[in-house]
C-alpha positions in Angstrom: 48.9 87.8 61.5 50.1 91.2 61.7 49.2 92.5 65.0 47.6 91.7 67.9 45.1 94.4 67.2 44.1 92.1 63.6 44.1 89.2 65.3 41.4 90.7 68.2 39.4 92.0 65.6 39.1 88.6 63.6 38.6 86.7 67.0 36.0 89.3 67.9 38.2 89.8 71.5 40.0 93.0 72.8 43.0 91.7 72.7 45.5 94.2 73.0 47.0 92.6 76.2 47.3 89.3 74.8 50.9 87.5 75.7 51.0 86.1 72.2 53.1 83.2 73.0 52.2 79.7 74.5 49.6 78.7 76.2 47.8 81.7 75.8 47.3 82.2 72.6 46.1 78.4 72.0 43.0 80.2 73.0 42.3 82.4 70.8 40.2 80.6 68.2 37.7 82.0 65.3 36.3 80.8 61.8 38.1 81.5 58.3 36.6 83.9 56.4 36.7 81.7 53.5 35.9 78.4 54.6 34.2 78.5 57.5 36.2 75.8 59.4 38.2 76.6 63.2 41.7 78.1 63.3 43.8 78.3 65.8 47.8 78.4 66.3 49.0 75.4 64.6 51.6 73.3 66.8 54.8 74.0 64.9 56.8 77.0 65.4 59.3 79.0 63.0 63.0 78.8 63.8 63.0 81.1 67.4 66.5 82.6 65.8 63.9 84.4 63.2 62.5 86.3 66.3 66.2 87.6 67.0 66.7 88.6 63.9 63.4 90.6 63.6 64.8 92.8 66.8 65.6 95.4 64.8 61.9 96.6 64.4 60.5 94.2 66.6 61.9 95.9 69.5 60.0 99.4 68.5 56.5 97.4 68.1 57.0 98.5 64.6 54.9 99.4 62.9 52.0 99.4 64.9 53.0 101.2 68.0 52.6 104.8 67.9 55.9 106.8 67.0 57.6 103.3 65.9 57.9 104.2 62.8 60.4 107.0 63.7 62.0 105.1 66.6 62.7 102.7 63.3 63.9 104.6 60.7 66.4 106.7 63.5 68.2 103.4 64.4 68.2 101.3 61.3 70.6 100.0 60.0 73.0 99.3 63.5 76.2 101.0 63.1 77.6 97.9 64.4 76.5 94.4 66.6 78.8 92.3 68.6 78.7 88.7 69.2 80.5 85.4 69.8 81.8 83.8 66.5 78.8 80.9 66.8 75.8 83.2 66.0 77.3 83.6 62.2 74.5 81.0 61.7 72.1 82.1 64.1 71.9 85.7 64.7 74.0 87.6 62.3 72.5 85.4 59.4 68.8 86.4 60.4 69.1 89.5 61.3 70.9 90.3 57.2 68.6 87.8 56.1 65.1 89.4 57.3 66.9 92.8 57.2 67.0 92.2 53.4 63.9 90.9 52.2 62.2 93.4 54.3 63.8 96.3 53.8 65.9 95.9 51.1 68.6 96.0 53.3 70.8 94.4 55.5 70.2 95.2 59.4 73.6 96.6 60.5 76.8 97.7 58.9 79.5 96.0 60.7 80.3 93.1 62.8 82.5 92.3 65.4 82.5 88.6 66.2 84.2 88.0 69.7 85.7 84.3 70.2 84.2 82.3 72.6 85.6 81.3 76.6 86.8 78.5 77.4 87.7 77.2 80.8 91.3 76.2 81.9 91.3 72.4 79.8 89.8 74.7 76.5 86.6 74.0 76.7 84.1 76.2 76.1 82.5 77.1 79.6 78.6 76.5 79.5 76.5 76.2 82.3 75.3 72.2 81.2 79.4 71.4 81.9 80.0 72.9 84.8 82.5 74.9 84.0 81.4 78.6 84.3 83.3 80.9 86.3 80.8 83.5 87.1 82.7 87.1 86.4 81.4 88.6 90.0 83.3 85.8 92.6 86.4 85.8 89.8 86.6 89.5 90.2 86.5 89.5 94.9 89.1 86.8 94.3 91.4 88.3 92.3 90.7 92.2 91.8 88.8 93.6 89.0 91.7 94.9 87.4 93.3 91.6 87.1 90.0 90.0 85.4 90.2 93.4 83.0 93.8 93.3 82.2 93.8 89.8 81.5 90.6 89.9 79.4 92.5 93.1 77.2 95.5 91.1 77.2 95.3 87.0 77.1 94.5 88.1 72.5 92.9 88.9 70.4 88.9 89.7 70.6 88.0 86.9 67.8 90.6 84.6 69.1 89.0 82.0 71.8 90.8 82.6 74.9 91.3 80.3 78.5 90.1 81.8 81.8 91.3 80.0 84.7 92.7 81.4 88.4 95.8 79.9 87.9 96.2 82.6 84.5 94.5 85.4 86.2 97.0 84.8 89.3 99.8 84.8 86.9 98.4 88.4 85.6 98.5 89.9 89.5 102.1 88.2 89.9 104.1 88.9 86.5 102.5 92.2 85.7 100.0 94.3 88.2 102.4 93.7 91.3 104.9 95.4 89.0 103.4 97.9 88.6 101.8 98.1 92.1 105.6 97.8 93.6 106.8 101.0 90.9 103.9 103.5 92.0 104.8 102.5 95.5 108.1 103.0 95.2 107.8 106.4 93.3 105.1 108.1 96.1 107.4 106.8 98.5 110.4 108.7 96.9 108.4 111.8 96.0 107.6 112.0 100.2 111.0 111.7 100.7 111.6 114.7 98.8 109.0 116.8 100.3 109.9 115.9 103.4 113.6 116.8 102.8 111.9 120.4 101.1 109.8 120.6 103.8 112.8 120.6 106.7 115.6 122.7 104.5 112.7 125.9 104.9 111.8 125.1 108.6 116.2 125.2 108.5 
């Protein structure tokens, strides 16, 4: 089915507001043109990663939505995507995979592949564990710039990395307190000199 607009106008529906997905669409029903007998959504579905990897022109409501077709062919192929290393299977394959047979060509022209986050044990934090810290409280606890410095810092993008407090305190301690300390001391020099400046020309 290519549209919702083909699939109102073999159901004999308006149909253009549809939610095509479950259970709505169950029931939409009509006969088959060549034998006569009911159809209707059969009950099993295609992989769901094959509806990620169709984003490139599913997105646009290509080609069926008006001005689509330039929305499309403007964007495609991606300069680059960015994931975790675990959708090599999932997202990056399916998005070169329908890319290709489609177009002739893959969906995007480079990847980065981040590593994944894993808690303080190495772990990889997910919500069924437990073991999320969620980015918002980390950042009130500890100061954004420690969460940012620590992220730039703790390796490299693709490498997996461990986000705990204890190494996020260890960031404030060993280096932004440093740093903190020597613009402190610095302004509190420069006044100094002003200050001196300042009461040689009332002298």
């Amino acid at each position: 089915m290519g549209s919702l607009a083909e699939l109102g106008k073999l159901a004999g529906q308006e149909l253009s507001k549809l939610d095509p997905h479950r259970p709505f669409v169950d029931d939409i029903k009509f006969n088959c043109q060549e034998c006569q007998t009911q159809m209707q959504r059969i009950p099993e579905v295609i992989d769901c990663w094959y509806d990620s990897g169709a984003m490139p022109f599913a997105q646009w409501g290509y080609p069926h939505r008006a001005g689509s077709v330039e929305q499309f062919k403007a964007a495609y192929p991606a300069d680059f995507i960015c994931e975790a290393i675990d959708q090599t299977r999932g997202w990056f394959y399916t998005l070169m995979t329908i890319g290709t047979l489609v177009f002739d060509k893959s969906s995007y022209k480079t990847v980065l592949c981040l590593g994944h986050i894993l808690d303080k044990d190495g772990r990889k934090m997910s919500k069924h564990l437990g073991n999320v810290l969620e980015p918002m409280p980390l950042m009130n606890q500890h100061g954004a710039d420690a969460v940012r410095w620590y992220m730039l810092a703790a390796g490299s993008p693709w490498s997996a990395r461990r986000v705990g407090h204890d190494a996020i305190t260890d960031v404030v301690r060993k280096t932004l307190l440093t740093y903190w300390n020597t613009i402190s001391f610095f302004t509190s020099t420069q006044m100094q000199q002003i200050s001196k400046s300042l009461r040689l020309v009332l002298i």
